[in-house]
py3Dmol code that shows the C-alpha trace and the ligand (Angstrom):
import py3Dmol

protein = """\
ATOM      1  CA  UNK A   1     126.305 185.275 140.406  1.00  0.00           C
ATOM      2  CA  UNK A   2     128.782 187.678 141.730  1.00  0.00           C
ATOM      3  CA  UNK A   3     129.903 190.726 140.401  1.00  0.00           C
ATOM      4  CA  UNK A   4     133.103 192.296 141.415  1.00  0.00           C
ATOM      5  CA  UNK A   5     134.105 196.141 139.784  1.00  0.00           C
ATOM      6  CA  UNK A   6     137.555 197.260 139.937  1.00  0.00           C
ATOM      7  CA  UNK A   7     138.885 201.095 138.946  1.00  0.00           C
ATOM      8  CA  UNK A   8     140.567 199.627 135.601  1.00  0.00           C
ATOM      9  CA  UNK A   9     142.167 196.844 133.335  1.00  0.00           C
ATOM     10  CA  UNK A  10     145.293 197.049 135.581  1.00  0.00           C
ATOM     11  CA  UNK A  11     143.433 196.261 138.856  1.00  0.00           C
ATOM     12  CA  UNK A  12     141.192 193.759 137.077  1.00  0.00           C
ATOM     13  CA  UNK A  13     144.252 191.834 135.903  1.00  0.00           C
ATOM     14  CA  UNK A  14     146.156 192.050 138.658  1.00  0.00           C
ATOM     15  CA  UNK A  15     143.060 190.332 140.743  1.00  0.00           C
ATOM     16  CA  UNK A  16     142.406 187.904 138.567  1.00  0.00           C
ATOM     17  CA  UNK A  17     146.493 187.107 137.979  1.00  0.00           C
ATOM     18  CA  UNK A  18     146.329 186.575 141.854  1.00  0.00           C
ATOM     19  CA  UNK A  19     143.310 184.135 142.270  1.00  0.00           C
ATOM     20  CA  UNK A  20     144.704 182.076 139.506  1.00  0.00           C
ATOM     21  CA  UNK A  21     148.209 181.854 141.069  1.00  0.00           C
ATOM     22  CA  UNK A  22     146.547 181.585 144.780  1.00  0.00           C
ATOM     23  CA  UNK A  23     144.915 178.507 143.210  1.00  0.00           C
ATOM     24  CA  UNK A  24     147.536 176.681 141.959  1.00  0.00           C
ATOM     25  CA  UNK A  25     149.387 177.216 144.854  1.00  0.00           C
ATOM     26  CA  UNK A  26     147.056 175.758 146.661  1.00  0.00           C
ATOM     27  CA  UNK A  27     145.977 172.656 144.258  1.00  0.00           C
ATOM     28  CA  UNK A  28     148.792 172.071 142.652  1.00  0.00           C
ATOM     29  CA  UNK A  29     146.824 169.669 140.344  1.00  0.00           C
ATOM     30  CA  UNK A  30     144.618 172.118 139.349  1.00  0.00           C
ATOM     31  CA  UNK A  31     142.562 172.368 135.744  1.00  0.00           C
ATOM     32  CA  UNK A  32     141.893 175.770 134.208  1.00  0.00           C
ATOM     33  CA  UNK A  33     140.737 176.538 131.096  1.00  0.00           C
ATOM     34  CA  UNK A  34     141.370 180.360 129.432  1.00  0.00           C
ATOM     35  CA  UNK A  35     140.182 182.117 126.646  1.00  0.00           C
ATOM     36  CA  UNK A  36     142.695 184.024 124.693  1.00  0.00           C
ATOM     37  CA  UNK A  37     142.235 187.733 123.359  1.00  0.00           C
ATOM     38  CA  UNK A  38     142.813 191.409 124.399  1.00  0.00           C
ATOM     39  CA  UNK A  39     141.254 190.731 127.751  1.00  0.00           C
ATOM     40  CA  UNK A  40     143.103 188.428 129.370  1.00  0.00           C
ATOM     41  CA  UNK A  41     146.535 189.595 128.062  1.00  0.00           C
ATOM     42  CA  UNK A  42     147.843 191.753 131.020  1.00  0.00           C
ATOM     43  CA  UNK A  43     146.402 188.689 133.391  1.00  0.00           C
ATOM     44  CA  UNK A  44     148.313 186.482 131.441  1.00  0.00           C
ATOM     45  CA  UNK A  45     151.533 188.470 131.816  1.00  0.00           C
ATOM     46  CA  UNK A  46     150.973 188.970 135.674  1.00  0.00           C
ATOM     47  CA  UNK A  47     150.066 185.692 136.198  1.00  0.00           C
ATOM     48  CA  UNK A  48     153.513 184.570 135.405  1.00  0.00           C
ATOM     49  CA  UNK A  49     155.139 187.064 137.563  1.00  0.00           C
ATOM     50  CA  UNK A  50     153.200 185.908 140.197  1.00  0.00           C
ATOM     51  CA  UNK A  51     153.953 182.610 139.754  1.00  0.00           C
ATOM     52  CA  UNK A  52     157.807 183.074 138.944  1.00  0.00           C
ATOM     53  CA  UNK A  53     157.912 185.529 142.047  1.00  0.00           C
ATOM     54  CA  UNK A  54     155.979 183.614 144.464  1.00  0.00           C
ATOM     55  CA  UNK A  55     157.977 180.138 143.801  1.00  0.00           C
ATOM     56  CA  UNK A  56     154.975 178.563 143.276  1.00  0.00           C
ATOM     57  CA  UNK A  57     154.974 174.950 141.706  1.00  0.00           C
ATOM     58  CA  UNK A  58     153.671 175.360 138.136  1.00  0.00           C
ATOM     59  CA  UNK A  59     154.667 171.708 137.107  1.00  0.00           C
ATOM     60  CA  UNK A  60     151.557 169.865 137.835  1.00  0.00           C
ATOM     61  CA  UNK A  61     148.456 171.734 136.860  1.00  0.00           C
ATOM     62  CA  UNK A  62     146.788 171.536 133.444  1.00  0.00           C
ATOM     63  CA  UNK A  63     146.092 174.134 130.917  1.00  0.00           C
ATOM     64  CA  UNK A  64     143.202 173.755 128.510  1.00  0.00           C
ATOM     65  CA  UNK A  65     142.930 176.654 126.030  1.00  0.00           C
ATOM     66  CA  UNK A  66     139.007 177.197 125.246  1.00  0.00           C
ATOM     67  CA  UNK A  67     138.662 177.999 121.449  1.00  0.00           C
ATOM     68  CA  UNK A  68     141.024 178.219 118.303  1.00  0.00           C
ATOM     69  CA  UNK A  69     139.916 180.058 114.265  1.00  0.00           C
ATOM     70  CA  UNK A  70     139.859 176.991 112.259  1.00  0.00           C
ATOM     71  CA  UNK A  71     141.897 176.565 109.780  1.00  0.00           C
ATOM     72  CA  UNK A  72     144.538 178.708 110.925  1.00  0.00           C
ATOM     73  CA  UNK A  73     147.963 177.611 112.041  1.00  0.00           C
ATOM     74  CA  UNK A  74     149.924 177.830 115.392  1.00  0.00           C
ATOM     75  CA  UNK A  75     152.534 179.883 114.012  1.00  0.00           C
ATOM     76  CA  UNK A  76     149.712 182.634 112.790  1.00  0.00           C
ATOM     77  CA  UNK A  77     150.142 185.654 115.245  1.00  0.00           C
ATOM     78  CA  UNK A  78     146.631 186.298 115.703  1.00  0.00           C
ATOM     79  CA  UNK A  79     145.892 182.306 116.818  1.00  0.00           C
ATOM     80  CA  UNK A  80     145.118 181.102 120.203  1.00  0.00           C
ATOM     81  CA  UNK A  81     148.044 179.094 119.921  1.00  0.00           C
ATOM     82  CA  UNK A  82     150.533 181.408 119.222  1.00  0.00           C
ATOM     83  CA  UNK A  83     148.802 183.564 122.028  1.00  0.00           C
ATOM     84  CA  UNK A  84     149.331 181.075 125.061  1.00  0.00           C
ATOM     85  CA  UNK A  85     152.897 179.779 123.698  1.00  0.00           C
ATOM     86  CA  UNK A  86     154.244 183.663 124.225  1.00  0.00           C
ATOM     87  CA  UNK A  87     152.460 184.789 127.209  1.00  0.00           C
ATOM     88  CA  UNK A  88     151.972 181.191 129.231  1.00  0.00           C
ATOM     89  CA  UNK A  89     154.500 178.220 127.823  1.00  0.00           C
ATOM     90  CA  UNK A  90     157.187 179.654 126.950  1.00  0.00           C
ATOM     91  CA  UNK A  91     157.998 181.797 129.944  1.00  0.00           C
ATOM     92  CA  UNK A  92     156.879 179.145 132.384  1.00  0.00           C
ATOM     93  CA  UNK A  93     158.720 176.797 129.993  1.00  0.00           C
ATOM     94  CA  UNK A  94     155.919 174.457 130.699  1.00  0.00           C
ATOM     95  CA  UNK A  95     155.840 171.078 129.754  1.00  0.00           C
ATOM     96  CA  UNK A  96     153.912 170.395 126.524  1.00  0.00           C
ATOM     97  CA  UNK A  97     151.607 167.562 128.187  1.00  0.00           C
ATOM     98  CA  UNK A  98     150.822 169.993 130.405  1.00  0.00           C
ATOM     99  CA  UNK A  99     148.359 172.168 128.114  1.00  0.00           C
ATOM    100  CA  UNK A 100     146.137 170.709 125.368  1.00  0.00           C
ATOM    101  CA  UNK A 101     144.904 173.468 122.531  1.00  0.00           C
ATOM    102  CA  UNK A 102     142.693 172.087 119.825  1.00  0.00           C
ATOM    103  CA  UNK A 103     144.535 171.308 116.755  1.00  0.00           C
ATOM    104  CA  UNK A 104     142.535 173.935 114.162  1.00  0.00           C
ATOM    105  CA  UNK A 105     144.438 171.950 111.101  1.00  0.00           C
ATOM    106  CA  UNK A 106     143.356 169.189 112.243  1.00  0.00           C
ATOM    107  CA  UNK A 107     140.994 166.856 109.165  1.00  0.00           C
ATOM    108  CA  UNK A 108     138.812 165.440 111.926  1.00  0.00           C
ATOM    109  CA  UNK A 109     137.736 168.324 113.772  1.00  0.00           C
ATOM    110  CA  UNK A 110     134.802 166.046 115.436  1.00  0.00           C
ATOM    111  CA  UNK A 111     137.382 163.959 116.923  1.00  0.00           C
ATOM    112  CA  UNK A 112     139.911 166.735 118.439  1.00  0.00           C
ATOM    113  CA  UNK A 113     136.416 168.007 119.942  1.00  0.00           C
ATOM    114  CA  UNK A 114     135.998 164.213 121.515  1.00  0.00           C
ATOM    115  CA  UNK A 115     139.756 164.292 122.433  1.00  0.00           C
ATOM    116  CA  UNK A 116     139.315 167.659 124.742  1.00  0.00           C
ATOM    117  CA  UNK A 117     135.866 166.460 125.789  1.00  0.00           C
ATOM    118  CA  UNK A 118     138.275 163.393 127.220  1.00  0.00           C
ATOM    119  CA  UNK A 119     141.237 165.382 128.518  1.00  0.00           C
ATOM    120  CA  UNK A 120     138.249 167.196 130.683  1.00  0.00           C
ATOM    121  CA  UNK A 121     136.637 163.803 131.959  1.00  0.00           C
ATOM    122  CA  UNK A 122     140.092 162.206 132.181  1.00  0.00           C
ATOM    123  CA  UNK A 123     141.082 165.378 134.687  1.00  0.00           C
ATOM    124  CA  UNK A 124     138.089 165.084 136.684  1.00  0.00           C
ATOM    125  CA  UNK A 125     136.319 168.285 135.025  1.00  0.00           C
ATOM    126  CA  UNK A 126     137.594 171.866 135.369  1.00  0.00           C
ATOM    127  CA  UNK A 127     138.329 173.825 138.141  1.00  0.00           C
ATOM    128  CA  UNK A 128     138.545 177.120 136.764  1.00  0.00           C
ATOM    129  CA  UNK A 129     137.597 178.760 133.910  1.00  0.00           C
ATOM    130  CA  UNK A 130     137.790 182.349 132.736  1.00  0.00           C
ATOM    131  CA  UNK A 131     136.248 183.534 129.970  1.00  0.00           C
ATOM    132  CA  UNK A 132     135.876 186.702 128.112  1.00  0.00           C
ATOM    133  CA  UNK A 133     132.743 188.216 125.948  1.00  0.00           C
ATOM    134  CA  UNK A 134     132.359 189.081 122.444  1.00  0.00           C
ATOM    135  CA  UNK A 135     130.540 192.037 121.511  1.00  0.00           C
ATOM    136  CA  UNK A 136     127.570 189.197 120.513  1.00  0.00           C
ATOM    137  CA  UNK A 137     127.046 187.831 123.727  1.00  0.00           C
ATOM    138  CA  UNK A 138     129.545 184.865 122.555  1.00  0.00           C
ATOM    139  CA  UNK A 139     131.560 182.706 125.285  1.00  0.00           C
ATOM    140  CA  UNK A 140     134.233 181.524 123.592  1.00  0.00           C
ATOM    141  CA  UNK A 141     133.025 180.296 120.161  1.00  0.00           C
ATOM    142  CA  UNK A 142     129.339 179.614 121.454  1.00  0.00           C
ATOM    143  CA  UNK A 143     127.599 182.049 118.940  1.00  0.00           C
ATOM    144  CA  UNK A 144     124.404 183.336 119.766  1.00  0.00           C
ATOM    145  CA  UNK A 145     122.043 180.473 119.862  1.00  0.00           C
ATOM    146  CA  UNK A 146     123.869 177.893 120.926  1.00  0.00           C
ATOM    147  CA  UNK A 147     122.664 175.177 123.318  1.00  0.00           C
ATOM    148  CA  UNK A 148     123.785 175.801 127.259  1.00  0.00           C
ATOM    149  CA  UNK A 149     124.752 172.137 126.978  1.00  0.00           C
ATOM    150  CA  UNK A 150     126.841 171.305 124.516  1.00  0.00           C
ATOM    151  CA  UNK A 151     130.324 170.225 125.308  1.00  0.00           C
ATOM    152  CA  UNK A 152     133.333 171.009 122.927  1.00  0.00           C
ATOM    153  CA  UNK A 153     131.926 171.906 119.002  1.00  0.00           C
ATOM    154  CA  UNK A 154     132.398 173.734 115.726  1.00  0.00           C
ATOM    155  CA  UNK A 155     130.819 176.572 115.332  1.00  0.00           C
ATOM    156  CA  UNK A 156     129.563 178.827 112.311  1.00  0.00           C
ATOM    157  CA  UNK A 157     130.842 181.908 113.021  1.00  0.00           C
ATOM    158  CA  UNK A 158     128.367 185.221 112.965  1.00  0.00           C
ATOM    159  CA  UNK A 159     129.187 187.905 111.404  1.00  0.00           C
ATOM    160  CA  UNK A 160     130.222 190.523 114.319  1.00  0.00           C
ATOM    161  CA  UNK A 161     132.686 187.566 115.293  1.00  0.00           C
ATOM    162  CA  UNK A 162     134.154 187.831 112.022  1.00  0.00           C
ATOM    163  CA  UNK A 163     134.529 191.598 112.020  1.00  0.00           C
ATOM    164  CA  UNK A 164     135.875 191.890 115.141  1.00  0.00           C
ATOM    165  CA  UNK A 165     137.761 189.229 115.220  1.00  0.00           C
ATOM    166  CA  UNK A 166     139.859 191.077 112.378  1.00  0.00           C
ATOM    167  CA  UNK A 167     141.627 193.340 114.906  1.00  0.00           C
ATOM    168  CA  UNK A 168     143.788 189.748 116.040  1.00  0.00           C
ATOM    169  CA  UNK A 169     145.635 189.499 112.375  1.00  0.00           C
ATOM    170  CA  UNK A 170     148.172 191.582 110.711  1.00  0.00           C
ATOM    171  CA  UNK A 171     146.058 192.218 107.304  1.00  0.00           C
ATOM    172  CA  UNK A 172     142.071 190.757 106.659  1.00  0.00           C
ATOM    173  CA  UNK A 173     141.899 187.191 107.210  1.00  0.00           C
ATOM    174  CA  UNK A 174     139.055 184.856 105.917  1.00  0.00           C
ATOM    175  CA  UNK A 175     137.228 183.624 109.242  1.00  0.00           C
ATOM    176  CA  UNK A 176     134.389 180.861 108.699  1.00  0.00           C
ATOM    177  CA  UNK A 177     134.623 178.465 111.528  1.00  0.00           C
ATOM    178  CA  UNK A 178     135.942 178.442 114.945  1.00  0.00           C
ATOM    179  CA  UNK A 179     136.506 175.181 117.412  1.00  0.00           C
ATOM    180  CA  UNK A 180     135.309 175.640 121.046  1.00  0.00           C
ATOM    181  CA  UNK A 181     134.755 174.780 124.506  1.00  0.00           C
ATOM    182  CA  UNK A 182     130.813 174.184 124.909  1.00  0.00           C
ATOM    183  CA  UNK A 183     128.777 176.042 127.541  1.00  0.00           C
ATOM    184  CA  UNK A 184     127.621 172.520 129.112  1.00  0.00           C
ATOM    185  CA  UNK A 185     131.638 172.425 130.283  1.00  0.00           C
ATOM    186  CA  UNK A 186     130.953 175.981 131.595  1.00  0.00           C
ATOM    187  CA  UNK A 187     128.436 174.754 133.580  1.00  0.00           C
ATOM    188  CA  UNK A 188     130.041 171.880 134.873  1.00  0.00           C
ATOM    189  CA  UNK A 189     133.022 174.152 135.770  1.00  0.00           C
ATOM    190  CA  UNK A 190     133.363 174.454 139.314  1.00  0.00           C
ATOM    191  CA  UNK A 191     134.350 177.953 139.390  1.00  0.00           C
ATOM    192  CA  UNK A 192     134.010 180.740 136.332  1.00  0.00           C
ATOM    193  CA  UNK A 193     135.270 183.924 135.465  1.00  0.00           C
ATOM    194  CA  UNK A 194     133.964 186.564 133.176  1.00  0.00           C
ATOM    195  CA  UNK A 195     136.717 189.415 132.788  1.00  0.00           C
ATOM    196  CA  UNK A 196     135.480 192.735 130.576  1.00  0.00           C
ATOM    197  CA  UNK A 197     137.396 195.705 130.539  1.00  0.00           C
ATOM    198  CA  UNK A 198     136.502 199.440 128.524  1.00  0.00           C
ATOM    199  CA  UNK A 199     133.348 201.090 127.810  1.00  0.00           C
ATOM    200  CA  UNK A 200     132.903 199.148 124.378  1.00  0.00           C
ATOM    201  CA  UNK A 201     132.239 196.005 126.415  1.00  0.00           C
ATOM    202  CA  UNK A 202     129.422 198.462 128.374  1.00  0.00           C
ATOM    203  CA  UNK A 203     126.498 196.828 126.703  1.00  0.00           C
ATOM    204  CA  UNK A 204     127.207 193.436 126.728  1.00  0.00           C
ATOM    205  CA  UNK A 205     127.823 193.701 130.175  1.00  0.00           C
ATOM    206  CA  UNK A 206     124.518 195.208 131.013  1.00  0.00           C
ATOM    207  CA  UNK A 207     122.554 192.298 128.904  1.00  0.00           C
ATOM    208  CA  UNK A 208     124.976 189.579 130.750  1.00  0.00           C
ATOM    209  CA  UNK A 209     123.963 190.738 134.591  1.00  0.00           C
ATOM    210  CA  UNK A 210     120.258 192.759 133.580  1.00  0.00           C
ATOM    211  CA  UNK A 211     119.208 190.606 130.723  1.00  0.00           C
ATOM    212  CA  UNK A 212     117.377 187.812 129.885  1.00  0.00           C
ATOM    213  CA  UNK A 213     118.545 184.516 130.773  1.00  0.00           C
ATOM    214  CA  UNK A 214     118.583 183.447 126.747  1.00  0.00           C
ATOM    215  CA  UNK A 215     120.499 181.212 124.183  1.00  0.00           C
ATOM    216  CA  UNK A 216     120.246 184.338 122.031  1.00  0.00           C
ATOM    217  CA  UNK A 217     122.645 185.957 124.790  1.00  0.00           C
ATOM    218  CA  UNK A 218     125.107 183.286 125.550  1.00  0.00           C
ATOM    219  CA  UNK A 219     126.758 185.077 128.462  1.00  0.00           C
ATOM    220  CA  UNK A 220     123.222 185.066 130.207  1.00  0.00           C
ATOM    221  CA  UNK A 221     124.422 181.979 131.208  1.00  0.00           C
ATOM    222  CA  UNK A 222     126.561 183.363 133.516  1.00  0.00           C
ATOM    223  CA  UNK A 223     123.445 184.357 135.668  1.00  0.00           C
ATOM    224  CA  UNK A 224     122.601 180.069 135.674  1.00  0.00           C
ATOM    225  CA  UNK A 225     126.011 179.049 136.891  1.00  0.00           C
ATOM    226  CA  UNK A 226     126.515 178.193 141.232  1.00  0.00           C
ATOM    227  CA  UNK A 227     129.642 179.118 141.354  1.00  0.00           C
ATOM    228  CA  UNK A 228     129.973 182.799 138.527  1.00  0.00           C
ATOM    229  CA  UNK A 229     131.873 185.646 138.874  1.00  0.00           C
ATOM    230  CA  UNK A 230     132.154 188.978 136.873  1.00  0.00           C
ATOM    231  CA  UNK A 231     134.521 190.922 136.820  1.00  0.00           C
ATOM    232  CA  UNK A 232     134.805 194.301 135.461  1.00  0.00           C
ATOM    233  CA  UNK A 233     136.118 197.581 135.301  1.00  0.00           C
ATOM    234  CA  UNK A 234     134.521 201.014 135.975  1.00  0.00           C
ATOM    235  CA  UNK A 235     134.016 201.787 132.330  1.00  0.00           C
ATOM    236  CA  UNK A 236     132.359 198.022 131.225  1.00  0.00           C
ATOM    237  CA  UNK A 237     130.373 198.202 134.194  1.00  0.00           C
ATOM    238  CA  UNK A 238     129.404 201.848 133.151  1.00  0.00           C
ATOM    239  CA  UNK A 239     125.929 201.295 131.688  1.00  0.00           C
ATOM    240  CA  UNK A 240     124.633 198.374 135.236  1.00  0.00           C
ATOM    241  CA  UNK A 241     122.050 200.002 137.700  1.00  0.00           C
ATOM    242  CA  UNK A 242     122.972 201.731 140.059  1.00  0.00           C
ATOM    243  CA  UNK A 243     122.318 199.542 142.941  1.00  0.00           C
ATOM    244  CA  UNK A 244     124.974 196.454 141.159  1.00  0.00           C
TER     245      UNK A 244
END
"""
ligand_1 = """\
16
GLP
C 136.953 186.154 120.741
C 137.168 184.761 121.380
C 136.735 184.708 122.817
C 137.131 186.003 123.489
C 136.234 187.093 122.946
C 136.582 188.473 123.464
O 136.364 186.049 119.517
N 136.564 183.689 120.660
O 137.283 183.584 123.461
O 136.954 185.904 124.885
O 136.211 187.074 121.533
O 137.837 188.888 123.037
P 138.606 190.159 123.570
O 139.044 189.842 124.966
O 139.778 190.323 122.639
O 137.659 191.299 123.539
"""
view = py3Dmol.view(width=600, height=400)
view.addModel(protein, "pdb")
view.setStyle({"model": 0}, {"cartoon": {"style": "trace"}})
view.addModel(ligand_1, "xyz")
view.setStyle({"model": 1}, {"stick": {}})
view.zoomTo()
view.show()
């Protein structure tokens, strides 16, 4: 597992804005998977600079968005949905079959985690993926304890998830369950990404890259994967030995 430090958010983004782009540029066909969420915002926005800029051909690759609150819809502000249409579709106008959220209305949630687990299989697994890291350890929806090999699930949230997770929404809003990408995707992935930005993510950090390799942990997995990458900035990576 690598880990790469940059001075702040601004170079962080701007890094990871310019793999993504480099890659699609390069495989046109490519499949990358993103968590939503404060971190990957500014990447988000540069990414489509990049991509608008550098007449790059966006029509072909596939966007799979990693998790979604159950139970809430796509026109709620703080969803996943809502997140990608404004920053990624609707500036790159892309073309709806070319990104597949999970529906969090949806009755059978069993069977919208079967339909991703298909869109991934049917694309010939993911390329990229680039996650971020709750302030439990979580990947996505993959709470503390989950197993390293489940594929796309629903999830009990804990209860730090649904605290923090408050800060997404305009006034409180009842969390219980959230849909997700599982960690055995992650590990299939061929290449991931593990952005963190600000000294509240300090901690986490350290247990991701010093810790334990442990379900408890679920970014420990990180340390497991071939083909892992973290990046940080100066303040997340505040608390790592000196020698990192
Ligand atoms: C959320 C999401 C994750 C996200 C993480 C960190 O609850 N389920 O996909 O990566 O927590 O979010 P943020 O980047 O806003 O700190």
């Amino acid at each position: 597992m690598q880990t790469l430090s940059f001075k702040n958010y601004e170079v962080l983004s701007d890094y990871m804005a310019d793999i993504i782009a480099n890659s699609i540029k390069n495989e046109p066909n490519l499949v990358l998977c993103m968590a939503s969420g404060s971190t990957p915002a500014l990447t988000c926005d540069l990414l489509v600079q990049k991509l608008k800029e550098g007449q790059v051909d966006y029509s072909k690759f596939t966007f799979l968005g990693l998790d979604e609150w159950v139970g809430l819809p796509p026109t709620n502000t703080g969803s996943c949905h809502y997140f990608f249409h404004k920053k990624i579709f609707e500036p790159l106008q892309l073309s709806p079959s070319q990104y597949f959220l999970f529906n969090a209305l949806a009755e059978d949630l069993k069977d919208e985690c079967s339909k991703m687990d298909k869109m991934i299989s049917d694309k010939g697994g993911i390329d990229i993926m680039i996650v971020g890291i709750g302030m439990n350890g979580h990947i996505g929806f993959n709470e503390p304890g989950t197993s390293f090999t489940l594929l796309s699930h629903v999830a009990e949230l804990d209860e730090i998830t649904k605290s923090v997770g408050q800060k997404y929404f305009d006034g409180p809003v009842a969390l219980g369950e959230g849909i997700t990408i599982g960690l055995g995707h992650l590990m299939n992935t061929k290449k991931v990404f593990l952005m963190a930005n600000g000294s509240k993510k300090a901690e986490v950090i350290k247990k991701t890259i010093e810790g334990p390799v442990t379900k408890s942990f679920p970014a420990s997995i990180m340390q497991k994967h071939p083909d892992g990458c973290i990046l940080i900035d100066e303040e997340a990576g505040s608390l790592l030995k000196k020698d990192k």
